[in-house]
Backbone bond lengths (Angstrom), bond angles and torsions (degrees), N, CA, C in turn:
res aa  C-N    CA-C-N  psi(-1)  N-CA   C-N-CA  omega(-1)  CA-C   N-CA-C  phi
1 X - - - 1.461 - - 1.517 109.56 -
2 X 1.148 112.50 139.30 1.538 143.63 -162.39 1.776 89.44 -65.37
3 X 1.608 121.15 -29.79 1.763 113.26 -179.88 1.348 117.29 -125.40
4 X 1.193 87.88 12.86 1.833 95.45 167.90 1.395 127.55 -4.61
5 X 1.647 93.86 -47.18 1.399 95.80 -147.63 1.652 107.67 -105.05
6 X 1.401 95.49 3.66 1.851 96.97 167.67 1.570 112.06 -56.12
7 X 1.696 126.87 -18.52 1.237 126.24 -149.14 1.807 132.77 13.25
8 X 1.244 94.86 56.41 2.027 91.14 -174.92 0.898 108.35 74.09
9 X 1.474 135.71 22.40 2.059 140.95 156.98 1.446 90.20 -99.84
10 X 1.293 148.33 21.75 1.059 134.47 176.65 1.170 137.99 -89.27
11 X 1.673 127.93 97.95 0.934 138.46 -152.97 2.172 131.67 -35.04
12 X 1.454 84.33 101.38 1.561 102.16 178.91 1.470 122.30 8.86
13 X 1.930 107.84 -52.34 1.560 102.40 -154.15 1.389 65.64 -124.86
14 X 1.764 95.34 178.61 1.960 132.64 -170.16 1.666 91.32 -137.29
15 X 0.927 97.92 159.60 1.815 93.81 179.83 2.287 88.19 -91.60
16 X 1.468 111.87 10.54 1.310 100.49 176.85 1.208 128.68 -110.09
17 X 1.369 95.08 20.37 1.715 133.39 -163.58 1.540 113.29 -150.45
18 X 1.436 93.30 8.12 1.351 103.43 177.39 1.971 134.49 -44.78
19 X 0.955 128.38 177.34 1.456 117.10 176.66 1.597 109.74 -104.70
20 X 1.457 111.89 142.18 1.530 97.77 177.43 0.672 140.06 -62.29
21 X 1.764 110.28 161.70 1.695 112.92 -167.12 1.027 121.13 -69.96
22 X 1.860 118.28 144.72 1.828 104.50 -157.58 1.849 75.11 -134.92
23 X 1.364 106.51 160.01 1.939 115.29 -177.65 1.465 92.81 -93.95
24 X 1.647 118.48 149.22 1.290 124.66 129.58 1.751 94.62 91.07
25 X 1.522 103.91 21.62 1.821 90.30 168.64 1.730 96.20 -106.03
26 X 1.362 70.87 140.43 1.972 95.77 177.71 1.485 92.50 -108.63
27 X 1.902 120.68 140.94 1.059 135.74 172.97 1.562 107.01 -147.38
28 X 1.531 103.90 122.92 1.066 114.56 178.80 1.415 127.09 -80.17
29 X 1.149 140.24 148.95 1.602 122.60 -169.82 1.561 102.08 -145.33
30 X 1.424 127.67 122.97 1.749 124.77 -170.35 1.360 78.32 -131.96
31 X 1.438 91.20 155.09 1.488 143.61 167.98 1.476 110.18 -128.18
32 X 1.711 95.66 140.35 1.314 103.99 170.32 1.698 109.36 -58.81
33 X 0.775 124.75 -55.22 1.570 140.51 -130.20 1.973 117.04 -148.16
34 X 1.040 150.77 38.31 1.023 150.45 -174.90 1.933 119.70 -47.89
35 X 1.524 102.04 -12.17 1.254 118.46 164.37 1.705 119.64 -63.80
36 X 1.709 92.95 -16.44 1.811 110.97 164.09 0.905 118.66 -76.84
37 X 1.593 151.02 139.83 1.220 144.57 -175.27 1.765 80.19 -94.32
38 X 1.540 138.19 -26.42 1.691 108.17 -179.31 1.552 104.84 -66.48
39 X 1.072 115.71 -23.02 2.139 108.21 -172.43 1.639 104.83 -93.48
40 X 1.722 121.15 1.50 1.019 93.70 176.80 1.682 94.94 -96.03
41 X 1.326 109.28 -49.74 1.776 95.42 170.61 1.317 110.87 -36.12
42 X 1.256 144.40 -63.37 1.720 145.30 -171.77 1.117 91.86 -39.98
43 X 1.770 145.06 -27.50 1.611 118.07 -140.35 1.839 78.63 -115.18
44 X 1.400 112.89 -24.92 1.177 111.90 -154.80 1.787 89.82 -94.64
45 X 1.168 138.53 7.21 1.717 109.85 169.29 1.892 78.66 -114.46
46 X 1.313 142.75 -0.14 1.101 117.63 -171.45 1.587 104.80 -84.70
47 X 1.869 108.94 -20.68 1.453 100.24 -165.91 1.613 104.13 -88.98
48 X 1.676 104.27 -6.15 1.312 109.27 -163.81 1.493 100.22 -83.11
49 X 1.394 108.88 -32.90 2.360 120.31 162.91 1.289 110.85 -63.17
50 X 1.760 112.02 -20.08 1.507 102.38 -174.74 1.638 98.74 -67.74
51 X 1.651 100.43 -73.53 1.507 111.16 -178.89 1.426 117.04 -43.99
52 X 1.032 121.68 -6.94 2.201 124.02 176.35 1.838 84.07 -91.23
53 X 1.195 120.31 -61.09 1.585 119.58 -170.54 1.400 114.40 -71.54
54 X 0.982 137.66 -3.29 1.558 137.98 153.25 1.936 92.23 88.53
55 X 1.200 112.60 37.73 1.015 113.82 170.19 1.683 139.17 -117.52
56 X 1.392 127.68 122.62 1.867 107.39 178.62 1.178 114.93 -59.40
57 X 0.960 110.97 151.66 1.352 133.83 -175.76 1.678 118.10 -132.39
58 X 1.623 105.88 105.07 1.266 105.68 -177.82 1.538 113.74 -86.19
59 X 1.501 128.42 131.01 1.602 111.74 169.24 1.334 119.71 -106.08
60 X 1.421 108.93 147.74 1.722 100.31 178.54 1.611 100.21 -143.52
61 X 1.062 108.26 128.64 1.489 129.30 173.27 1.553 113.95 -78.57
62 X 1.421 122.94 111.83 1.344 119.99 176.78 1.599 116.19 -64.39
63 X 0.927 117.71 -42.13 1.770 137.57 167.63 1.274 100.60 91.62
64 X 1.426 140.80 38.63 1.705 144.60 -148.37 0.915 118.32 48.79
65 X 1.389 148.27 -0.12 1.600 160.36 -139.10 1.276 84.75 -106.35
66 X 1.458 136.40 154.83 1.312 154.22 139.39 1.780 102.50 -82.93
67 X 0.874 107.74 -49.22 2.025 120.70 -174.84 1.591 88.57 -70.21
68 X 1.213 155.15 -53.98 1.433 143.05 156.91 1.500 126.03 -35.38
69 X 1.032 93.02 -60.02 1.786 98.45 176.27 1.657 103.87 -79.42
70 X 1.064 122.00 -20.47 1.653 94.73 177.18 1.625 101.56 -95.44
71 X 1.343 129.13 -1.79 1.621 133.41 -177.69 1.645 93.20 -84.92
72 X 1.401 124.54 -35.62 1.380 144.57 -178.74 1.735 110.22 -60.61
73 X 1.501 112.27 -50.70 1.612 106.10 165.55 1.706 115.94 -109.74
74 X 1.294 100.33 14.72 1.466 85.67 143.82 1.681 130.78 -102.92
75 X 1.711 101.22 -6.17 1.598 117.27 164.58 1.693 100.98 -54.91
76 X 1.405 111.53 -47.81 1.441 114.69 -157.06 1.499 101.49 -86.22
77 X 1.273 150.20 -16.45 1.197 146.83 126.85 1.026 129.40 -23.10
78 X 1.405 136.16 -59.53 1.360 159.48 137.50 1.556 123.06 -30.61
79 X 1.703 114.17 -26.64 1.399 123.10 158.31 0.901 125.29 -95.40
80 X 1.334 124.66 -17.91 1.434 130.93 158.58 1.529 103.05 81.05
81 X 1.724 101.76 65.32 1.733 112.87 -168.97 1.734 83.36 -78.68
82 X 1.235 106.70 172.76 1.319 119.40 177.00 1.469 101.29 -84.33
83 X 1.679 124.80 -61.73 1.188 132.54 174.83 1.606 135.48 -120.33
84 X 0.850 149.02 158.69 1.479 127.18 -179.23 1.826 104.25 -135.01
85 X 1.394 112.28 132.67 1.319 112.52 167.88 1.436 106.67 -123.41
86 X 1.359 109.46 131.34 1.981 124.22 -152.31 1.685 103.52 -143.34
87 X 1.495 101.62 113.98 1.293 103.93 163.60 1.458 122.10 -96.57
88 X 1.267 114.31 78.34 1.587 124.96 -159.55 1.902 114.50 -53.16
89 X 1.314 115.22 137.39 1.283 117.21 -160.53 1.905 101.42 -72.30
90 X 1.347 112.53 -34.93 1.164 92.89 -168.01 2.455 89.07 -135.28
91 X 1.097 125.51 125.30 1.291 140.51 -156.27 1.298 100.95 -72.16
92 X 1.473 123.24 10.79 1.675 117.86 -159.68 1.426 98.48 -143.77
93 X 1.778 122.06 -48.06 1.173 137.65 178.79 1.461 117.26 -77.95
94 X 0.930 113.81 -20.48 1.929 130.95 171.29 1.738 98.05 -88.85
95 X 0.922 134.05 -6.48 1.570 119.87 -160.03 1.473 100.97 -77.83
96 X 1.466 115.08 -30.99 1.751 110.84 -155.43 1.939 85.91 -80.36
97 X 1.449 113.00 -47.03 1.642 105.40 -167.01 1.693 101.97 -62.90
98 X 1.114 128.57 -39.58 1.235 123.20 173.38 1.486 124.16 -50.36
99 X 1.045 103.06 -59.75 2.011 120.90 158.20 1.703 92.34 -15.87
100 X 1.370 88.57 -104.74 1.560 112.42 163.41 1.483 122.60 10.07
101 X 1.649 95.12 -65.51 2.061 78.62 178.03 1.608 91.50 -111.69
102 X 1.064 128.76 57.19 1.730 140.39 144.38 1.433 113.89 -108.21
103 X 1.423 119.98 -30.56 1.286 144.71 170.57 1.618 108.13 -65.31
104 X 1.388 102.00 -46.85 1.692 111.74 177.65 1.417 111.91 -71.91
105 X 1.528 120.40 -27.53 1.381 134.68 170.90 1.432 112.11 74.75
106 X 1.858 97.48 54.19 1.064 100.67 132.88 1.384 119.46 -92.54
107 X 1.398 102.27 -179.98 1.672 118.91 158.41 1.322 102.71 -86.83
108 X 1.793 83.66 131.42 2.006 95.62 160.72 1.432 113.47 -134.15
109 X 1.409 126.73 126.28 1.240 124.76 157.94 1.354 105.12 -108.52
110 X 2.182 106.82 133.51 1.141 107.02 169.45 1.964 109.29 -83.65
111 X 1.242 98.53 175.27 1.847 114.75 173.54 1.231 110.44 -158.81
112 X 1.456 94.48 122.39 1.735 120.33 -176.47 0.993 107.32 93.34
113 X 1.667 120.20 -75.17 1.516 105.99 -176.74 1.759 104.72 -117.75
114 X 1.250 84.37 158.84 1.876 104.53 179.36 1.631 111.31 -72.35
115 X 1.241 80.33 159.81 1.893 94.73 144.05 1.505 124.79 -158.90
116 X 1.147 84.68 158.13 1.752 105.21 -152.66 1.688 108.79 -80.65
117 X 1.582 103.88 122.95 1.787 89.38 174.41 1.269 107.49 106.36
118 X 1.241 140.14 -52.41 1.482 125.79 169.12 1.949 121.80 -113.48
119 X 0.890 56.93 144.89 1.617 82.05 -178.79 1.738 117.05 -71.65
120 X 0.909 97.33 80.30 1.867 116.26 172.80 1.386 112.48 -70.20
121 X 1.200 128.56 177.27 1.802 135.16 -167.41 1.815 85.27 -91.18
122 X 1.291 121.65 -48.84 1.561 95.94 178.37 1.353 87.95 -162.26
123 X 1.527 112.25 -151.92 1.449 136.12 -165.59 1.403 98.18 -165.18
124 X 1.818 119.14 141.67 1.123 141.14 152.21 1.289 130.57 -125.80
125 X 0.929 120.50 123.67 1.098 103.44 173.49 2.310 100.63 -170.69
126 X 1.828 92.20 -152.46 1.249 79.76 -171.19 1.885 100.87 -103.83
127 X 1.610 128.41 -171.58 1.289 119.56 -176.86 1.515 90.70 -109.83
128 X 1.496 106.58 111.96 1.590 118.24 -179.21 1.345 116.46 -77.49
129 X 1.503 108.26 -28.31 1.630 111.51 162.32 1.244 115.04 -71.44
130 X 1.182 137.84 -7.63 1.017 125.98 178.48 1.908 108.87 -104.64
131 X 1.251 113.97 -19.27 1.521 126.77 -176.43 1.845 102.84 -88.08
132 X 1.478 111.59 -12.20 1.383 104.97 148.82 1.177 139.09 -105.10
133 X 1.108 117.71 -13.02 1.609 140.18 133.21 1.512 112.96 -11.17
134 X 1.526 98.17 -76.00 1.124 118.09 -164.73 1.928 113.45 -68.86
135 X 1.624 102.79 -10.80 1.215 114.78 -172.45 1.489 93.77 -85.97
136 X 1.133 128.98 -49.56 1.547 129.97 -173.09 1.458 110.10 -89.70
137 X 1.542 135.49 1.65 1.213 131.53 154.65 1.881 106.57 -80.75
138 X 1.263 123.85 -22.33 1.214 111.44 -170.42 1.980 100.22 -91.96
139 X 1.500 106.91 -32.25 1.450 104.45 152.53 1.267 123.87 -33.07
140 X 1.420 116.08 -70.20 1.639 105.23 164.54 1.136 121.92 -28.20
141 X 1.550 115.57 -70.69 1.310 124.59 -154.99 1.870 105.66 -59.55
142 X 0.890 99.13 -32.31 1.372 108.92 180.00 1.488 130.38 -63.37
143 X 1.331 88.19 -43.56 1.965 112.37 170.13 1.372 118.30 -136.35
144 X 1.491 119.14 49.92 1.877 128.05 175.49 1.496 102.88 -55.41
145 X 1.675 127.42 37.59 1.283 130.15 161.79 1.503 114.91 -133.53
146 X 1.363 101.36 7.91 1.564 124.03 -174.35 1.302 112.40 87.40
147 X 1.642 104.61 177.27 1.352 110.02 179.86 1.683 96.86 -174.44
148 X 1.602 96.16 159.83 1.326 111.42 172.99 1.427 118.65 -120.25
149 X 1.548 99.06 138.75 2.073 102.17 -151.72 1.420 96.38 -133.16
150 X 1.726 97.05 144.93 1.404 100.76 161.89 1.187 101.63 -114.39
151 X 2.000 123.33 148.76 0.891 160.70 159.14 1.369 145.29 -64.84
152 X 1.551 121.51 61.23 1.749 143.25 -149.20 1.509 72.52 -66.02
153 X 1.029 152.43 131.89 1.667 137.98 126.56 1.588 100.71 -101.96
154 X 1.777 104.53 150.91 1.164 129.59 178.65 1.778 114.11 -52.06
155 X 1.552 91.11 -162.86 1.842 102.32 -178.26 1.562 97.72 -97.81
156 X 1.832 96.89 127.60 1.659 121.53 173.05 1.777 97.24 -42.87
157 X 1.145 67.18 148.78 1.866 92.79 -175.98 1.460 127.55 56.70
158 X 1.274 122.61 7.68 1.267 132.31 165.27 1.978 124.32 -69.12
159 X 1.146 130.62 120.81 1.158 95.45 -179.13 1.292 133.77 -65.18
160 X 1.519 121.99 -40.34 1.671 101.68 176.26 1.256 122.16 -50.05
161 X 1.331 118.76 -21.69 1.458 126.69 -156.49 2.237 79.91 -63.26
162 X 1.118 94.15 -78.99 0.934 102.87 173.20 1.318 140.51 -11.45
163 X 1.228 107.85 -75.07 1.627 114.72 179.14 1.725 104.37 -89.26
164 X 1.788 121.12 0.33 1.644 89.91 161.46 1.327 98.58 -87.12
165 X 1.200 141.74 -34.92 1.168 136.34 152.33 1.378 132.91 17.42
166 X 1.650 103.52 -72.73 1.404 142.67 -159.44 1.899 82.75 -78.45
167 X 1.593 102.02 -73.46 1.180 90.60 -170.25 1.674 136.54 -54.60
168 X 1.388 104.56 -51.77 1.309 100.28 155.96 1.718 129.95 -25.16
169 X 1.049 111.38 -53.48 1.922 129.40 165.76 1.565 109.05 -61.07
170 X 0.917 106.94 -48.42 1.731 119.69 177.98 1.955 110.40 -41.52
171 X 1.751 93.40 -45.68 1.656 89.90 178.63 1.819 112.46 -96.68
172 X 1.297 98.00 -21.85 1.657 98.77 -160.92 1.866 109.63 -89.39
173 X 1.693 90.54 -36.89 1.678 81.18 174.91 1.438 125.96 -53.65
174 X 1.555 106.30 -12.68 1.824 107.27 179.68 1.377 98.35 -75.19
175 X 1.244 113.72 -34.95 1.685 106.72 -160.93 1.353 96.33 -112.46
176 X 1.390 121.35 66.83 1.535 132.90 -173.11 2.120 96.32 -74.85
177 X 1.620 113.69 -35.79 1.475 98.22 -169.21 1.106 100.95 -91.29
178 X 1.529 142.20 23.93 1.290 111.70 165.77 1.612 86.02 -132.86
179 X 1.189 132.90 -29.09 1.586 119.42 178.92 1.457 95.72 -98.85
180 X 1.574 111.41 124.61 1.620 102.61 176.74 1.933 96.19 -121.34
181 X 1.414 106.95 145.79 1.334 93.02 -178.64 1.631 101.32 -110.79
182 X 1.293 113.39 110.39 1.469 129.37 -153.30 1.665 91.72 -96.35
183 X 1.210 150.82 26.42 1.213 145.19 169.88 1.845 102.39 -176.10
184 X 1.207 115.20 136.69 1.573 105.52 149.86 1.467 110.53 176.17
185 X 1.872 101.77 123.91 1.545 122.30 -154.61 1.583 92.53 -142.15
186 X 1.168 99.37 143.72 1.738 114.10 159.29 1.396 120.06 -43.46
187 X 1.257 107.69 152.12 1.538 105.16 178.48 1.642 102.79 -143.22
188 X 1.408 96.24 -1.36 2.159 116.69 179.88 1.726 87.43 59.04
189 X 0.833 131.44 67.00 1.302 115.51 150.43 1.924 119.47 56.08
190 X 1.124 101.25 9.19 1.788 105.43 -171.99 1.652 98.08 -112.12
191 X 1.120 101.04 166.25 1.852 131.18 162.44 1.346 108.56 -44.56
192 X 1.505 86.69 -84.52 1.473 97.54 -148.01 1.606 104.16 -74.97
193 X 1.231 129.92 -23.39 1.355 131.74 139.10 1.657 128.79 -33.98
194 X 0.983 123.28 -34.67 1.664 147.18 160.18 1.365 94.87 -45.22
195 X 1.322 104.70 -72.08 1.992 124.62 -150.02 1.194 92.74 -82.02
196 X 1.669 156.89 -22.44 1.244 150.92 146.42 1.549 121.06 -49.54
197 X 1.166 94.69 -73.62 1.739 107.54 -179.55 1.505 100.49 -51.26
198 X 1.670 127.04 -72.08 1.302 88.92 -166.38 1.762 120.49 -79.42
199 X 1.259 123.65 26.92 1.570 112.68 173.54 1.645 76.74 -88.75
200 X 1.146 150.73 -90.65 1.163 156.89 174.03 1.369 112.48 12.47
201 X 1.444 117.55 -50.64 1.802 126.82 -179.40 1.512 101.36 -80.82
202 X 1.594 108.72 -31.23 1.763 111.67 -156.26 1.744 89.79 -60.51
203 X 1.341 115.48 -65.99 1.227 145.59 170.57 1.405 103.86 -4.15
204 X 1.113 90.45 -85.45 2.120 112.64 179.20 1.587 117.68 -52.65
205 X 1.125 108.63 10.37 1.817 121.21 -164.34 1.312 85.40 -118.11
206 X 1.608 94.46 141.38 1.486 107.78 176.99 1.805 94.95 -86.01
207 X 1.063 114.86 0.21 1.633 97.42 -157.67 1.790 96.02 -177.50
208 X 1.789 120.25 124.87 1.254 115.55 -168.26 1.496 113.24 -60.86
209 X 1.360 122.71 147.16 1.591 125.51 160.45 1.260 133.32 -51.97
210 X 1.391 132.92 141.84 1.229 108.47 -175.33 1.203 123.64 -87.11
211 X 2.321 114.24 -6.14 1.449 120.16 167.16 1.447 114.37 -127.71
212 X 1.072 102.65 139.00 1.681 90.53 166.75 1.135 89.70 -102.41
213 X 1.613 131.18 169.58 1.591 137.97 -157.17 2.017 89.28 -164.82
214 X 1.216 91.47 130.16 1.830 82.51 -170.31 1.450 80.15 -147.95
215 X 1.763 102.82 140.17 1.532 110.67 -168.35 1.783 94.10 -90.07
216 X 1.340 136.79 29.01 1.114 135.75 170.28 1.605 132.90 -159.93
217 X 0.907 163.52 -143.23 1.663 166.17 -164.86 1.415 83.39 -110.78
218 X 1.330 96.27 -88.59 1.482 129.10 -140.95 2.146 90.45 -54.77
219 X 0.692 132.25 -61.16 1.745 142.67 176.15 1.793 88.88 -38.03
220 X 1.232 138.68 -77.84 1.133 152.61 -166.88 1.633 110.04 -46.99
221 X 1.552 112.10 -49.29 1.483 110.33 175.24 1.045 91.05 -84.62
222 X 1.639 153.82 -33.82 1.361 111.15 -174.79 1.715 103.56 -70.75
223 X 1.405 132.54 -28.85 1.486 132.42 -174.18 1.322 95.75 -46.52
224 X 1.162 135.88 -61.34 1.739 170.38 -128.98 1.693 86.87 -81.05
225 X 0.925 122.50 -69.97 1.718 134.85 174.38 1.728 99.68 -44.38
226 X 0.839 114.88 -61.73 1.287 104.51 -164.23 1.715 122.57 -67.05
227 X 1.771 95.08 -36.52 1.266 103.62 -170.74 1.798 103.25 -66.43
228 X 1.250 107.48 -39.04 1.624 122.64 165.75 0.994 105.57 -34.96
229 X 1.503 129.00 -84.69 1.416 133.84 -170.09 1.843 104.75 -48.45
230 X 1.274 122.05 -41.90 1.652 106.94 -166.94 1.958 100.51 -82.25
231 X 1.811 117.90 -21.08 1.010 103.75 169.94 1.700 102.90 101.74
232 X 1.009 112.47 39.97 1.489 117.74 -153.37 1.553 90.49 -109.25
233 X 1.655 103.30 175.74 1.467 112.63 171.75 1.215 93.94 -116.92
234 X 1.252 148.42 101.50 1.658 135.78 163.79 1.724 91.95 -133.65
235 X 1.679 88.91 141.70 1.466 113.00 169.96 1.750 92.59 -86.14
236 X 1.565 108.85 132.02 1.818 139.01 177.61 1.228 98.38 -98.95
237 X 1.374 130.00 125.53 1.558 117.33 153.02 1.427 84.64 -144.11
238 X 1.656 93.20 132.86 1.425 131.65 173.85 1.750 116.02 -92.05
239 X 1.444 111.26 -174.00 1.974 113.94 173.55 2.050 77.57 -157.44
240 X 1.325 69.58 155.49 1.562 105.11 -167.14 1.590 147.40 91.36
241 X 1.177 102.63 -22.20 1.883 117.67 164.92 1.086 99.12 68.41
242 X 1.655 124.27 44.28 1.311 96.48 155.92 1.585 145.17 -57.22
243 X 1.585 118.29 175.27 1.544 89.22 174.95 1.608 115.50 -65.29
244 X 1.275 126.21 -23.52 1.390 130.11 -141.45 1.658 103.00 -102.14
245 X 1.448 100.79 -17.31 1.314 113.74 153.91 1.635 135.75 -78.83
246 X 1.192 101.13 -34.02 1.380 138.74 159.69 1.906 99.01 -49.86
247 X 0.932 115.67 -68.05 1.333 123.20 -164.02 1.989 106.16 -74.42
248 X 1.512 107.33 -40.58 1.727 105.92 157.70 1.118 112.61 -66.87
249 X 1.390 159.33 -38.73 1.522 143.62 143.26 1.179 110.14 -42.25
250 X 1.326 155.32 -59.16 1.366 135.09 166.85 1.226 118.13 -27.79
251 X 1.555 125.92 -53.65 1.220 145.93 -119.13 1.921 87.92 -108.95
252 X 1.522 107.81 -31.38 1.444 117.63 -167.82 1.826 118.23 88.96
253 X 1.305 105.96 -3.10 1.512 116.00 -176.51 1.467 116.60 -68.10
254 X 1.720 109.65 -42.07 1.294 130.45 168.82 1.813 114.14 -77.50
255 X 1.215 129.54 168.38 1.270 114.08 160.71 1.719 111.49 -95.77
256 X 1.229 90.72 -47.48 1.626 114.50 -151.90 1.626 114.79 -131.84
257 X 1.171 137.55 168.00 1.522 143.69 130.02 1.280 115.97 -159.24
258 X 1.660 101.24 155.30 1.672 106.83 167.09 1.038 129.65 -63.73
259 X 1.281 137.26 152.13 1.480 133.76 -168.35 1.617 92.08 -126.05
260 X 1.434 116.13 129.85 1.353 115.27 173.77 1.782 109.64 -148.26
261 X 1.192 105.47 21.54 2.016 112.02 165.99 1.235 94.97 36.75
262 X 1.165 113.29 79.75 1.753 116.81 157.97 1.102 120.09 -73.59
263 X 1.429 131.78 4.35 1.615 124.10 -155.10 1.922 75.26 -126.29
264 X 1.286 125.37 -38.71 1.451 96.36 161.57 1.229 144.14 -81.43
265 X 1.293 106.86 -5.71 1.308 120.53 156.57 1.700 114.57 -40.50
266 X 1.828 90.82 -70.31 1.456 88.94 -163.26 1.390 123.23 -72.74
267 X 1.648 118.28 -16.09 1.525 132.80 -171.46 1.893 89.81 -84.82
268 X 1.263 100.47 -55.00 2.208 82.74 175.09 1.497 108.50 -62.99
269 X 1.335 138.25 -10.90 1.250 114.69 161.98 1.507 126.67 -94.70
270 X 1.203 111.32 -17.61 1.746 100.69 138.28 1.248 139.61 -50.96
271 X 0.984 106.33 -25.54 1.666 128.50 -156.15 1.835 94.58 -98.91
272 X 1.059 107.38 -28.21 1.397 115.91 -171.85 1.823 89.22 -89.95
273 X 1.288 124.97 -56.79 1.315 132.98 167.08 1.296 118.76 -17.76
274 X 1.389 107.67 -75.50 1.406 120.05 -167.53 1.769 106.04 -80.97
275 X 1.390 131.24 -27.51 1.021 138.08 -179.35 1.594 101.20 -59.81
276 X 1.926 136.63 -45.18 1.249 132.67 136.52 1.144 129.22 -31.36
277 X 1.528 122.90 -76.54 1.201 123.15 167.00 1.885 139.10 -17.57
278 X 1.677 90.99 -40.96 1.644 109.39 -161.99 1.524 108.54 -114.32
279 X 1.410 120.73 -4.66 1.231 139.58 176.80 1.556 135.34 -154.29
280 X 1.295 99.90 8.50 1.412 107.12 -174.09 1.774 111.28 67.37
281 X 1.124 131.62 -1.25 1.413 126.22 169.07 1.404 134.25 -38.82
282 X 1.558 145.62 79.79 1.578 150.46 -160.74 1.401 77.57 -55.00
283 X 1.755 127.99 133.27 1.290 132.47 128.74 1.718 103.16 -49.70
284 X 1.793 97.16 170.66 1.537 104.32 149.74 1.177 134.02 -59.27
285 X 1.117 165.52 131.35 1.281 159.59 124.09 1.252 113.74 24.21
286 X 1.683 89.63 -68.67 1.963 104.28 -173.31 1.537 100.10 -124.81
287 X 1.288 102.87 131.77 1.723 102.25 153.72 1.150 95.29 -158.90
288 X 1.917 98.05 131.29 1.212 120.05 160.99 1.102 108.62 -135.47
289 X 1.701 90.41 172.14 1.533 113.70 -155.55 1.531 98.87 -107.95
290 X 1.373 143.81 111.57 1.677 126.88 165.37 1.334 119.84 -63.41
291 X 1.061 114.09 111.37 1.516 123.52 169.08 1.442 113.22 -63.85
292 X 1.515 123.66 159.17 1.182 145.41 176.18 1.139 129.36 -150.14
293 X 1.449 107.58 175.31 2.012 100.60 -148.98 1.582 89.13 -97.38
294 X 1.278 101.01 142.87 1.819 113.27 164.56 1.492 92.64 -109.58
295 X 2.005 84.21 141.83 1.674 96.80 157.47 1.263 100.44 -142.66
296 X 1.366 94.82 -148.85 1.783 94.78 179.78 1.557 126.10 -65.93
297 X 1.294 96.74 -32.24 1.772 128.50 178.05 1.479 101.35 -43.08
298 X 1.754 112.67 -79.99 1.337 83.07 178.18 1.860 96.70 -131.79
299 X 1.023 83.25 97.18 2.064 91.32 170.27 1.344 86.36 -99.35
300 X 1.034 156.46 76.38 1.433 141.46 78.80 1.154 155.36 -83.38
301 X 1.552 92.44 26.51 1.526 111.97 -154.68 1.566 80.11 -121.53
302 X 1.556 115.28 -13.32 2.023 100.77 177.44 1.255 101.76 -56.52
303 X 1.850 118.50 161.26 1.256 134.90 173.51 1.268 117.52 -87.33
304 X 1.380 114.64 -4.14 1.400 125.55 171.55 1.857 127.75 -121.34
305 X 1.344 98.47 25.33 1.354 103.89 -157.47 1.370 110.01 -68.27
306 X 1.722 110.01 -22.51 1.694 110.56 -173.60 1.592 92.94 -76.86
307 X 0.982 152.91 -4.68 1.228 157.79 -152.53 2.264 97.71 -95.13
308 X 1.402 114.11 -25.31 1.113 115.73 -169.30 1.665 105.09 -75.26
309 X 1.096 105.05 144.74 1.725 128.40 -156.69 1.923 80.77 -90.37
């Protein structure tokens, strides 16, 4: 089955079980970053649940700024949104504006990433410890004679950055003598940051790795570029499924990526939204989704696969 891998974290409501239609709710929806092709899909199935739920839908682009995105829900404070669902850019530096319109009493559910310190109506998103997990269990599987890996990690203070992080470490630090991770530096979550840093590590290596491991798409195709240009053999595994990643696993250029349905993320946290809103319904607290590794085997199980060029 095509959702296997939700195992019973699977989000409460369906937009086909949806809650009734109510007039005149405004819902605000932020993104860190829309310069991401993962937050523009997130923004784009949430407006596509707005219009199925008979609801507005405000969007606001953080632009990486913390001082943007918190000027962004204090706009929506000041408009007097009914609800706001916010994937805050950084889980520590977003906490006081979040406070803020919980204090004002709205409802907030975050998606994807957290924040730390207040107490919101819930959280959705996917289990990032477990989507790096799953990055260094397919390492095994890949090389059960060991291997030596470099380490793309995301932008400080973010949570996935974070907890794929954790997970990734979670399986490999046991098996430190046969998986050694011989490099591992930030790349913030960007491209062309990817394609710098690791020519930068390749460089400093007496001898190429046998993984690069990048806590995102975009880090991985820029890795992917580089290793191309020097002509290398390295297994790439990415998180997020983009399409364009999607299409280098077809292609064999990519090895691997995580699959973590961001567009249900953000449409069940509307859905969780308005299901409060229109009936008094408490979402969960927590629901997540476990992500899993796509390869060639079965990439048809990505959530974005019609999306491949």
């Amino acid at each position: 089955m095509k959702h296997k891998f939700l195992k019973g974290l699977a989000l409460s409501l369906t937009l086909a079980s949806s809650p009734a239609l109510a007039a005149d709710e405004t819902v605000a929806f932020s993104v860190p970053n829309l310069g991401f092709p993962f937050f523009v899909h997130m923004q784009n199935e949430f407006n596509a649940a707005g219009e199925k739920l008979g609801v507005t839908v405000e969007n606001y682009d953080g632009q990486n700024q913390t001082t943007k995105q918190t000027s962004d829900v204090e706009a929506m404070i000041i408009g007097g949104v009914d609800g706001i669902v916010i994937s805050p850019l950084d889980s520590v530096a977003m906490a006081p504006a979040v406070r803020q319109a919980v204090e004002a009493g709205i409802p907030v559910i975050t998606v994807d990433r957290a924040v730390e310190g207040v107490d919101v109506l819930g959280h959705v998103g996917a289990d990032n410890v477990k989507g790096g997990e799953a990055q260094a269990d397919l390492i095994t599987k890949l090389f059960p004679d060991g291997a030596r890996i470099v380490n793309l990690q995301g932008q400080p203070g973010a949570s996935p950055a974070i907890d794929r992080n954790a997970g990734l470490h979670n399986i490999l630090d046991g098996m430190s003598d046969k998986y050694e991770i011989v490099a591992e530096q930030t790349a913030n979550f960007a491209r062309e940051e990817g394609a710098s840093v690791t020519e930068a590590i390749l460089a400093g290596l007496d001898s190429p790795p046998d993984v690069i491991v990048a806590a995102n798409d975009d880090m991985a195709l820029g890795a992917m570029q580089v290793v191309q240009e020097q002509g290398l053999d390295i297994a790439i595994i990415g998180f997020d499924a983009l399409p364009e990643a999607l299409a280098a696993i077809r292609d064999g250029t990519l090895t691997a990526t995580i699959e973590q349905t961001p567009g249900a993320q953000s449409a069940g946290a509307l859905e969780a939204l308005l299901a409060y809103l229109r009936d008094g319904t408490e979402p969960e607290k927590l629901t997540l989704l476990e992500p899993f590794a796509l390869t060639k085997d079965n990439l048809d199980q990505a959530e974005r696969l019609s999306e491949i060029e």
